[in-house]
N, C-alpha and C positions, 0 to 999 in steps of 0.2 A: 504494500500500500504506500501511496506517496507522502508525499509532504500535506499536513491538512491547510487545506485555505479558505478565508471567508470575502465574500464579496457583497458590500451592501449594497443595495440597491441593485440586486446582483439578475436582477429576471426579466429588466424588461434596456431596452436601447443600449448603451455602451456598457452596462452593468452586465449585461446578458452576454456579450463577447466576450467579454473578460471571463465570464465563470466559463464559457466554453473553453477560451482557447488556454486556460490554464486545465482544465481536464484530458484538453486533446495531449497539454505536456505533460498528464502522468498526476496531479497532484489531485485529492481528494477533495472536492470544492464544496463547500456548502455556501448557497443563497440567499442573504437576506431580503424580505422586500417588507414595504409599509401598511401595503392597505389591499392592493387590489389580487384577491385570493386565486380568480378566476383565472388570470395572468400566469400566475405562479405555479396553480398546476398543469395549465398548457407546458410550460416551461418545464416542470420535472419529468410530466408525459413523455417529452420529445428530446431531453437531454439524459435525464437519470440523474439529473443533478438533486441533490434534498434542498427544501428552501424549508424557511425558517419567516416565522414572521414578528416583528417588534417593530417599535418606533423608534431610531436612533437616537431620536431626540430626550428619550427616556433617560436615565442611568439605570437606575436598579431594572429595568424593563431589557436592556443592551446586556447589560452584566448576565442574568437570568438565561436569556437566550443564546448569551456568548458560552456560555458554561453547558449548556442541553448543545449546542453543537459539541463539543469536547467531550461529554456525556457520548456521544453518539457515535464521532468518528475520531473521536482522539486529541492532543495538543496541539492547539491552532497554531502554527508557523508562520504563515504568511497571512497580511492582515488588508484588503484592498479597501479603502472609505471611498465609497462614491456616490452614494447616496445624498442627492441633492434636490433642492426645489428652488422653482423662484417664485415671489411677488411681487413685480417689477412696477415701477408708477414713477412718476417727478420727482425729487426729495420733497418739494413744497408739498407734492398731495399724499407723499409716504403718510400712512401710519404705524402705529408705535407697532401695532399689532402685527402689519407687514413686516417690521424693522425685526421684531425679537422672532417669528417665525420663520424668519431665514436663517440667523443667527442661531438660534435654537437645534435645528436639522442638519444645515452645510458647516458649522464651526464647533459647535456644544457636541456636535454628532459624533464628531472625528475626535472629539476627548471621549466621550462615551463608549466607542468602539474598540481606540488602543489601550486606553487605560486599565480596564477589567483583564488583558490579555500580557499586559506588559511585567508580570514580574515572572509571569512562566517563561515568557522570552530570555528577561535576566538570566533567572537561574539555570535556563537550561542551553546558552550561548547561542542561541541562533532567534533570529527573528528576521522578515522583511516586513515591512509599515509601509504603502502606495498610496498615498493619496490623490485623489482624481481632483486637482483642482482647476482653473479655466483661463481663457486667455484675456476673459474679462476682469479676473482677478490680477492681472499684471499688466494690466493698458488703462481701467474702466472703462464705464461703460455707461452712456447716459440711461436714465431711469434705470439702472441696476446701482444705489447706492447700498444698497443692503446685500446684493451676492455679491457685487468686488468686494466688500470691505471682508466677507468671512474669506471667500476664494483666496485673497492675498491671507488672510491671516492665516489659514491653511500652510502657505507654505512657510511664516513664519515656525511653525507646529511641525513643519516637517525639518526644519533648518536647525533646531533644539532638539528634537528626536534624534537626530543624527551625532550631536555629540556627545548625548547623553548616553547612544547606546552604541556606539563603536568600539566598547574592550568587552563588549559583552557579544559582538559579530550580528549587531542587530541596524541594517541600513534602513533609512529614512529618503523616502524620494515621490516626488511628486511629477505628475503628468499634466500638463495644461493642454485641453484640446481646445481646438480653436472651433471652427462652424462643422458642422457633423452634418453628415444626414439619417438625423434620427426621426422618428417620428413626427418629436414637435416642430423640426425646420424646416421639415418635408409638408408641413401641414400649415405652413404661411402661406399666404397670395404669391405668385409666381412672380411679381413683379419685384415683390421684396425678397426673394429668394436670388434671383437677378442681380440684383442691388449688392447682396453680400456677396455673391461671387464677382462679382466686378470689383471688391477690394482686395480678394486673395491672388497672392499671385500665382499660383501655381492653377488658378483657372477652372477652381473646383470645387467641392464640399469634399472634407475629410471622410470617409470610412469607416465604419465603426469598431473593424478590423484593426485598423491599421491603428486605434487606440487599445486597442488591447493585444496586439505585440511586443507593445513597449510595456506594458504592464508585465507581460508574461517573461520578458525579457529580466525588468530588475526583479523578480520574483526569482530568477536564475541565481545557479551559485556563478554563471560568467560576470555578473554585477555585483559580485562582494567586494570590490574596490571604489565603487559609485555610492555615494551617502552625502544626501544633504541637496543633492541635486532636481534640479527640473527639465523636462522633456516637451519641450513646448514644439508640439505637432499642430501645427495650425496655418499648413501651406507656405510659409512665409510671412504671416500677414503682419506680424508682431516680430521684431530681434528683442532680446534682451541682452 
């Protein structure tokens, strides 16, 4: 049996390649997702992946479920945070309630997810931490003041991760993807869909694949010299 891995948000758009293309390399994946159950067992139907359902946003709720996966298939190894949402508006017509439920899911989430998981990692020398964070969290993004600020604080979280857990063989590394064609970009007017591919330059919407290579990638023992780093797959459209 392989390496066990968890993938939040793990069952439906870039979360869903990710659990695959880490099963196609061998590692035992389990799923988390939030709400929609329907989703989830199409997805176990057709993968054999197990999904798990909580709210990351929870603690004792993340803890709980992180513990019934390791219950189930063993010491969680690799640990993928991707579970995200947005509430997107002006900052002037933000509300408080949009403001903390981003912060809540995309930021609060990603403590909630490694945290329960990280002293099995200490003590037993190995861990990998991926955080799926965004291109809008390193550029912003108008009406996104609530996902860039967690996205970037993300990779703050992943930059501390990294030295905290480097004598313990536990890397820290973060993915920023840029325009995908996931469901919800595929589901704009054609004309705004247009519009963002006319910024990137390589002429296209990302792949949902092509983000979860690079996950499956520092998931590898060939990246146990990468920590602390970002993989910003987003066509060109952003240098940092």
């Amino acid at each position: 049996m392989g390496r066990v891995a968890i993938v939040t948000g793990g069952t439906r758009g870039i979360g869903a390649a990710i659990s695959k293309s880490l099963k196609a390399a061998g590692y035992e994946v389990a799923a988390n997702f939030g709400g929609n159950e329907e989703a989830a067992a199409k997805f176990t139907d057709e993968t054999g992946i197990k999904t798990y359902k909580w709210n990351v946003a929870d603690y004792e709720a993340s803890k709980a479920g992180l513990a019934q996966v390791e219950s189930d298939l063993g010491p969680i190894e690799v640990v993928v945070a991707n579970a995200g949402i947005t509430r997107d508006a002006p900052f002037h017509k933000m509300t408080p309630d949009q403001w903390k439920e981003v912060i809540d899911v995309n930021l609060s989430g990603v403590f909630n997810t490694v945290h329960p998981v990280w002293p099995g990692l200490r003590e037993r020398k190995f861990g990998r931490i991926i955080v799926i964070s965004s291109l809008n969290g390193q550029k912003g993004q108008f009406a996104q003041v609530n996902y860039a600020a967690t996205k970037a604080g993300d990779l703050g979280i992943i930059k501390s991760l990294a030295q905290e857990g480097a004598r313990a063989n536990i890397t820290a590394n973060a993915v920023c993807p840029g325009y995908i064609a996931t469901e919800m970009v595929m589901a704009v007017p054609e004309k705004v869909r247009e519009s963002i591919i006319s910024q990137i330059p390589v002429g296209r919407l990302g792949e949902v694949d092509e983000i979860a290579r690079c996950v499956t990638f520092l998931a590898s023992d060939d990246a146990g010299f990468i920590t602390g780093s970002t993989i910003s797959a987003n066509g060109g459209q952003f240098f940092v």
